[in-house]
N, C-alpha and C positions, 0 to 999 in steps of 0.2 A: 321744469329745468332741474330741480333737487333730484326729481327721480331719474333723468337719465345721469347725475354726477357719483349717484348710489349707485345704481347700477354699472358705470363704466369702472367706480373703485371695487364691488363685488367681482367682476369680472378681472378686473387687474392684479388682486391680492389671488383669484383663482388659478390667474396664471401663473403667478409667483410660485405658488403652490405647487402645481406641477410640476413647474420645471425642478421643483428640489426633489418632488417624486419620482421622476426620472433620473435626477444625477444622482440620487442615493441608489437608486436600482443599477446604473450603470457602475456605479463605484462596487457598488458589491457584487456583480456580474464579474470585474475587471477582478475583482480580488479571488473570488472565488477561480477563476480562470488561470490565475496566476500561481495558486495553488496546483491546481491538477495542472500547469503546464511545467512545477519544478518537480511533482513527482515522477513526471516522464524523463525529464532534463535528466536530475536523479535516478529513479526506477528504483527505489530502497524505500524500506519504513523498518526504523530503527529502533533499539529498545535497552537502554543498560540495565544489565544483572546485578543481582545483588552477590550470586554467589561464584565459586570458579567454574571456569569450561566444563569438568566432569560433570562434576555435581550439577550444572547446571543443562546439561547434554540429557540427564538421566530426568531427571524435574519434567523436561519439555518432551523428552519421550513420553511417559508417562501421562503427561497432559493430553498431548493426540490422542495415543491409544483411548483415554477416557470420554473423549469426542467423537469418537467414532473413526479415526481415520486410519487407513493404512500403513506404517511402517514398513518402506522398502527394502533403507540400506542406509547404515551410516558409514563416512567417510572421514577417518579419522586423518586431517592430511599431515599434522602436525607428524603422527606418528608415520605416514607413508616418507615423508623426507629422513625422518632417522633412518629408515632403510635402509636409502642413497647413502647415507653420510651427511646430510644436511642438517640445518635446522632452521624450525618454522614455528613460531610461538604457538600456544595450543588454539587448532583451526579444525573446526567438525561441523560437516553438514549429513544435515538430517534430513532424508527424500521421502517423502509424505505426499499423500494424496488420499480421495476418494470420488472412484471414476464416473459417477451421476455428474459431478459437477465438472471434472476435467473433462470429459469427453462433451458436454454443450458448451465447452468452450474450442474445444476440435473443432466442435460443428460448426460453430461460427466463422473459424478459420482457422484453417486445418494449422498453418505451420506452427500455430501455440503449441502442437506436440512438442518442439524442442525447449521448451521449456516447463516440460511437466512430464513428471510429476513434481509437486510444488518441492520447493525447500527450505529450510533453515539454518541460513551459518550461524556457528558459534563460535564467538574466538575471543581472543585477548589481547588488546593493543598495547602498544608501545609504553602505555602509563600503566598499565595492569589492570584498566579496565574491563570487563567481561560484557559484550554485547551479542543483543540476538537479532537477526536481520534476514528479513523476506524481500521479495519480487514486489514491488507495484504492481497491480494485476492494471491499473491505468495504464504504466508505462510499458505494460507487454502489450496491450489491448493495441497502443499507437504503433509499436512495433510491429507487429504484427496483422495490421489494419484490419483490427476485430471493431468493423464501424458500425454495424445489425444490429449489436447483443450488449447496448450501454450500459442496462438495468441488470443483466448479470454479471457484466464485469464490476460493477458501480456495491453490486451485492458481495459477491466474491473479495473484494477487495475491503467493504467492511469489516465482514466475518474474520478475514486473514489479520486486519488490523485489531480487530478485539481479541482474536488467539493468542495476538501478539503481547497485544495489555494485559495477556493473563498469565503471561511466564514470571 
């Protein structure tokens, strides 16, 4: 009689147990989930500068080019509105890429072309803050329903976020 009253509370405290292995698996599943579903929501990974737009335009050039990446074209828009007559606080994107990895993201699917070659805005907000801000490669993957290629977009989207952390 003691042995089965042992055994029914080793098996009761084991189920106890479980069941918190499972709701802490599921809580971090949900969370984790909830993150890659505000990056899509979003589709930004953001990053403030310490220094201004130029200065900081030329910083992040410089850093690509030492990565290995291509240098397309920058697009100084702030100065494209002085043109017109307009103004536009200082707004510059930097179009970068290197095609080993853009193009197995083509391959995956194909319409990622219009959003690549990758890029970098850099601008300065309303406070005079200075930010640098890339594409989710998450939230182009769902855009673009690149569903085959997780582990390179999942990779891609590292990479881009530690270039990030490095401006």
């Amino acid at each position: 009689f003691t042995g089965d009253r042992t055994c029914t509370s080793v098996c009761r405290n084991l189920s106890e147990m479980w069941r918190l292995v499972v709701t802490v698996t599921c809580l971090t599943s949900w969370v984790m989930c909830q993150q890659n579903a505000d990056a899509a929501v979003d589709g930004l990974m953001k990053k403030e500068l310490s220094g201004g737009v130029a200065e900081s335009v030329e910083l992040i050039k410089a850093k690509l080019t030492e990565k290995g990446f291509n240098i397309f074209t920058t697009v100084d828009h702030a100065q494209n509105a002085a043109g017109v007559g307009l103004e536009l606080r200082p707004t510059t994107v930097i179009i970068f890429g290197n095609p080993k990895v853009g193009t197995k993201l083509m391959q995956c699917a194909q319409e990622y072309a219009i959003d690549l070659p990758q890029k970098v805005l850099v601008y300065e907000d309303a406070d005079g803050k200075v930010w640098a801000v890339i594409n989710s490669q998450l939230a182009l993957a769902v855009k673009h329903g690149a569903t085959g290629c997780r582990a390179l977009v999942e990779k891609v989207n590292g990479k881009l976020g530690k270039l990030l952390g490095s401006f």
